[in-house]
C-alpha positions as CSV (number, residue, x, y, z in Angstrom):
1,X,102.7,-19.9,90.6
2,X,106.4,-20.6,90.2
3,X,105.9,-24.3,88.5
4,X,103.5,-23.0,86.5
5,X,106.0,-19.9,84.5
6,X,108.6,-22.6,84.8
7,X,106.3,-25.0,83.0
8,X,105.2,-22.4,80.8
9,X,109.1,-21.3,79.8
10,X,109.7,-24.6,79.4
11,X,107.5,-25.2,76.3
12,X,109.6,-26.2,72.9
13,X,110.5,-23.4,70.6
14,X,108.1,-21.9,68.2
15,X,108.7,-23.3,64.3
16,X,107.6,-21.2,61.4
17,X,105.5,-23.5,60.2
18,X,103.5,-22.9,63.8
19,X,103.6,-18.8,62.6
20,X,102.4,-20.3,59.8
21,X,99.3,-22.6,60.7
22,X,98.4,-19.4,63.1
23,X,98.4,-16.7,60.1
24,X,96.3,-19.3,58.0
25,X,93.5,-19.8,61.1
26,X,93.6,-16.0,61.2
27,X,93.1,-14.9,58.1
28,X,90.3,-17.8,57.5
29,X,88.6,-16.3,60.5
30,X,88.8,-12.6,59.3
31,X,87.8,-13.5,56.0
32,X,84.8,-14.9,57.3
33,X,83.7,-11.8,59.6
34,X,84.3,-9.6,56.6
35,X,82.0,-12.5,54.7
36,X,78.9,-12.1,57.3
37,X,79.6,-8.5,58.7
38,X,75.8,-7.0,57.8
39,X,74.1,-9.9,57.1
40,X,71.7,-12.4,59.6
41,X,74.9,-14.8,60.3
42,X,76.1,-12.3,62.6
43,X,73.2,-12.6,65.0
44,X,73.6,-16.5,64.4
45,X,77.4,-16.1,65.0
46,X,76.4,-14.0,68.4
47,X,73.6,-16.6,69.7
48,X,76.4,-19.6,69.4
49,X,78.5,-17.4,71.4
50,X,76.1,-17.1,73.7
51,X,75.1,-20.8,73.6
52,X,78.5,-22.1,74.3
53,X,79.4,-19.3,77.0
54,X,76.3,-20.9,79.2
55,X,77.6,-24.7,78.3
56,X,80.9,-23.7,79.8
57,X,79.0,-21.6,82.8
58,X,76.9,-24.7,83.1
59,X,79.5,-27.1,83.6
60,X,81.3,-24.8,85.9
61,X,78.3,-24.1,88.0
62,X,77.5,-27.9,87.8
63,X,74.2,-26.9,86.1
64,X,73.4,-30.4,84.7
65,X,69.9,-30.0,83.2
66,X,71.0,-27.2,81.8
67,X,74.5,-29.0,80.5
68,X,72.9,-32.2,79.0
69,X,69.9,-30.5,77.1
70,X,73.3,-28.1,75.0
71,X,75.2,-31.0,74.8
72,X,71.8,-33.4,73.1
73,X,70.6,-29.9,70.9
74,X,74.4,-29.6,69.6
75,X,74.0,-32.2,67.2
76,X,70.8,-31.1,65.8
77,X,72.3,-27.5,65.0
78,X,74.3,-28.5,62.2
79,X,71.6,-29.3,60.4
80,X,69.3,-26.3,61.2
81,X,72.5,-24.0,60.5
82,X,72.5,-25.5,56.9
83,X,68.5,-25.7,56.0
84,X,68.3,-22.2,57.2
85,X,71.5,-20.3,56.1
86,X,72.2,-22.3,52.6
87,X,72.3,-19.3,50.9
88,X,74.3,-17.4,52.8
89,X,76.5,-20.8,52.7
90,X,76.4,-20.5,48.8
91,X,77.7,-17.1,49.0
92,X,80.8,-17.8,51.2
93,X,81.9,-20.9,49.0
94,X,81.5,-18.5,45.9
95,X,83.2,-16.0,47.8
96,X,86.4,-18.3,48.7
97,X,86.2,-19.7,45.3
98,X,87.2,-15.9,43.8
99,X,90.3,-16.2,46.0
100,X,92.9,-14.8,44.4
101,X,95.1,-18.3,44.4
102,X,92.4,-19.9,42.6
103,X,90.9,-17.6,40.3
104,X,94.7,-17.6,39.0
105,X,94.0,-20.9,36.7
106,X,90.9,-19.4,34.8
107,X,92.0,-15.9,34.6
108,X,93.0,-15.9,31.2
109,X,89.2,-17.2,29.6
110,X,87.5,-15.4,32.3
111,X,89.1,-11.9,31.2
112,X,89.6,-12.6,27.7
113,X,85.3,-13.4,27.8
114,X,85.0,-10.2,29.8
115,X,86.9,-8.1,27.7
116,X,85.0,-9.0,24.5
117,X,81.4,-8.7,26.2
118,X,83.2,-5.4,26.9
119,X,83.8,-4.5,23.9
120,X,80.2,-5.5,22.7
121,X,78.9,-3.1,24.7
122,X,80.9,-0.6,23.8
123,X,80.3,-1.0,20.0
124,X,76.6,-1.1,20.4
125,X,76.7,2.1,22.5
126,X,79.2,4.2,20.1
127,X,76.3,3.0,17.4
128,X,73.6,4.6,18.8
129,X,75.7,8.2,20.2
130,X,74.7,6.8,24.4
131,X,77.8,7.8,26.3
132,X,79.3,6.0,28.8
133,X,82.2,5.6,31.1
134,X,83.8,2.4,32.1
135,X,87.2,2.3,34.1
136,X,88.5,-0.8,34.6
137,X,90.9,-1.4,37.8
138,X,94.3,-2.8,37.7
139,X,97.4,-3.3,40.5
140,X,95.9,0.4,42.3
141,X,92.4,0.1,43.7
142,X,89.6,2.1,43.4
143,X,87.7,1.6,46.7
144,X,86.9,5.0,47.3
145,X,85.3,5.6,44.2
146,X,83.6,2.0,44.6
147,X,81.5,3.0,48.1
148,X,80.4,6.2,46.4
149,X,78.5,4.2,43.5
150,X,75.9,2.0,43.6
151,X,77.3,-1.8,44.6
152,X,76.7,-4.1,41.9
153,X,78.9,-6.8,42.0
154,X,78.5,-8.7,39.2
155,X,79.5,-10.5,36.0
156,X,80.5,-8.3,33.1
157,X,77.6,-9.2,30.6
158,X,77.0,-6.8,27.5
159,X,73.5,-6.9,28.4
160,X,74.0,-5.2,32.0
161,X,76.0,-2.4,30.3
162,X,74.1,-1.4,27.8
163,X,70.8,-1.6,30.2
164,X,73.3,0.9,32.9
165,X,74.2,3.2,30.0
166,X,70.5,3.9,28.6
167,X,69.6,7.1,29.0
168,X,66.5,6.2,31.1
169,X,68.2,4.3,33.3
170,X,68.9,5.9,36.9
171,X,72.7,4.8,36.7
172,X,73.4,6.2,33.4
173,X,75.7,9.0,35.0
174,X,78.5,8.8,36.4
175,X,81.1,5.7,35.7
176,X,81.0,1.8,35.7
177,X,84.2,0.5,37.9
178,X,85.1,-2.7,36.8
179,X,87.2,-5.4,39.0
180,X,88.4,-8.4,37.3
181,X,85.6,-9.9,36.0
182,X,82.7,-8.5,37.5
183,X,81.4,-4.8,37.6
184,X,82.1,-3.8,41.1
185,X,79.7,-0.7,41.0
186,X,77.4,1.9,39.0
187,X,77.2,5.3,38.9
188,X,80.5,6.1,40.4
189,X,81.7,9.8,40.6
190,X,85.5,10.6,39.4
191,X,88.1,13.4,39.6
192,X,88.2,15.4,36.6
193,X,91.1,16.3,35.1
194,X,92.4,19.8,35.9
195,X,95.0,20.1,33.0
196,X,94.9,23.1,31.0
197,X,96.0,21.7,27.8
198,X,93.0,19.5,28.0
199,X,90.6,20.6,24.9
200,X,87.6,22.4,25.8
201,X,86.1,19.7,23.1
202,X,86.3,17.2,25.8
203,X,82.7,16.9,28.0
204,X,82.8,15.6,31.6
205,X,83.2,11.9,30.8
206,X,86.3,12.6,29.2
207,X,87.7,14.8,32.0
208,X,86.8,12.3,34.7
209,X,88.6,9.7,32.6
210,X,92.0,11.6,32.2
211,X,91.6,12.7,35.8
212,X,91.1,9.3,37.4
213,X,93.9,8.1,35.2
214,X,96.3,10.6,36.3
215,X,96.6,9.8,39.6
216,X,96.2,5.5,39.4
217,X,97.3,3.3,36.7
218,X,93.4,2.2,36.1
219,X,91.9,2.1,32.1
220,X,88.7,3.8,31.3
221,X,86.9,3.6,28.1
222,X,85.0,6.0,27.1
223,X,81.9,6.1,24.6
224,X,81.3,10.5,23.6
225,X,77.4,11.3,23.3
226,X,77.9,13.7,20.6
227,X,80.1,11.7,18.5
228,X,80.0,8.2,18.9
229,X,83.9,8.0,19.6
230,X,85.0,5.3,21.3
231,X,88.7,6.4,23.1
232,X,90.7,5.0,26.1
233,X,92.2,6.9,28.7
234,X,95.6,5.6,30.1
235,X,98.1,7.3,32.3
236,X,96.4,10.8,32.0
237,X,96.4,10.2,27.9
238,X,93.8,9.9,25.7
239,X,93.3,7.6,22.2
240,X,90.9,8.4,20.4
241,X,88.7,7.1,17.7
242,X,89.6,3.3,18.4
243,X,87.7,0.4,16.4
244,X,86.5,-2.2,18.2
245,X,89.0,-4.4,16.8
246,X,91.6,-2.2,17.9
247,X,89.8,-1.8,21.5
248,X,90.0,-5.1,21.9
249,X,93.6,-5.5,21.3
250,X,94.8,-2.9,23.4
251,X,93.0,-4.3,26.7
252,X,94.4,-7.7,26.2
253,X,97.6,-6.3,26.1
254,X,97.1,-3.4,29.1
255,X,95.6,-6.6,31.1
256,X,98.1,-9.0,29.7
257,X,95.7,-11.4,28.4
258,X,96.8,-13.7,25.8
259,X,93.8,-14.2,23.1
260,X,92.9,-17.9,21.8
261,X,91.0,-16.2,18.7
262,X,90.3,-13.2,16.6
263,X,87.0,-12.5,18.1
264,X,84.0,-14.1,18.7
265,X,81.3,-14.2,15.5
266,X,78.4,-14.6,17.9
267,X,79.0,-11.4,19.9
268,X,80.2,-9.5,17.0
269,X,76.5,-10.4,15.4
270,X,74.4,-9.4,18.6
271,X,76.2,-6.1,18.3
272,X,75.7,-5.4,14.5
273,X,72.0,-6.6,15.2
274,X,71.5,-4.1,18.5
């Protein structure tokens, strides 16, 4: 017992870099629980922890029938693992390809595209007098708010809003919560704003706007079903009447995306023509 804490103090110093190569492992490792946590690879993940608990029992116990047919089947598993779980496998590599460190060199185009299809929407909804709510998330998150909508989690499209924001559609009320490029969740419930200088002019979309804002630094856009009026709450404050034009200038600069033109003639067209 002695040799071995001797032995054991007697190990070379730990180097950052060792900190560092640990922290790497563990964060892989707790992405990818968070990554299969409610889906089938967790009863995969616990059968190969069973598996390799009775290979290591087996060798111990000097089980060898039991030893050699794990150690033959091993090879084979690959295999299975990726003919039966390539979907899930699509959706981790999709997952760690909207890391943070690598979603950093298409940011701009990706929200610059998702701003104007955005903006589309918004357009073709102020057109036709459908109100709608959209908040879009920024350095504060908006989890809570997320897990009391309906989880989407997809790509901003101006066809997906409009079809959310029709008045026959079941997620028409309550608020679309946008995170970077994709719409994180639908009918989401907000604060409303409980200032008294507030005008009584303002419905329920416009109160949940300016209360959500005043207590985050999120956007939320804002379409009014009596009017048409397209405004954009920031920082508990409200602009109102805003062009699309002007709409699209202002989130590029709140986002801090640089634009590479004017605006696109296609999706300007599919909105005049909705």
């Amino acid at each position: 017992m002695r040799e071995w804490l001797q032995t054991a103090l007697q190990r070379p110093p730990i180097e950052w870099w060792d900190l560092l190569d640990v922290a790497i492992v563990a964060v892989f490792f707790y992405q990818l629980l968070l990554l299969i946590r409610g889906t089938r690879a967790v009863q995969m993940a616990v059968g190969a922890g069973f598996v390799t608990a009775l290979f290591f029992a087996s060798r111990y116990l000097e089980l060898e029938a039991v030893n050699w047919l794990i150690r033959n089947a091993a090879a084979y598993v690959v295999f299975a693992v990726i003919v039966l779980f390539q979907a899930d496998i699509r959706r981790a590599l999709a997952h760690f390809g909207r890391a943070p460190f690598l979603r950093w060199f298409s940011r701009q185009t990706g929200a610059e595209d998702a701003i104007e299809e955005l903006v589309v929407a918004v357009a073709n909804l102020s057109s036709h007098r459908i109100g709608a709510l959209i908040v879009i998330e920024r350095q504060i998150g908006l989890r809570n708010y997320i897990e009391g909508g309906i989880p989407l989690d997809a790509l901003i499209t101006y066809d997906l809003l409009a079809s959310i924001f029709q008045t026959t559609s079941p997620l028409h009320d309550g608020a679309v919560i946008v995170q970077g490029e994709r719409i994180a969740a639908a009918a989401c419930f907000l604060p409303l704003s409980v200032d008294q200088k507030v005008s009584r002019q303002l419905g329920t979309r416009h109160r949940a706007a300016l209360g959500l804002t005043e207590e985050n630094d999120a956007l939320a856009v804002v379409v009014s079903e009596e009017t048409g009026v397209v405004s954009l709450a920031i920082n508990g404050r409200l602009e109102r009447e805003l062009t699309p034009d002007t709409l699209r200038l202002r989130l590029g600069a709140l986002l801090g995306v640089r634009r590479r033109r004017a605006a696109r003639p296609a999706a300007d067209a599919r909105s005049t023509a909705a």
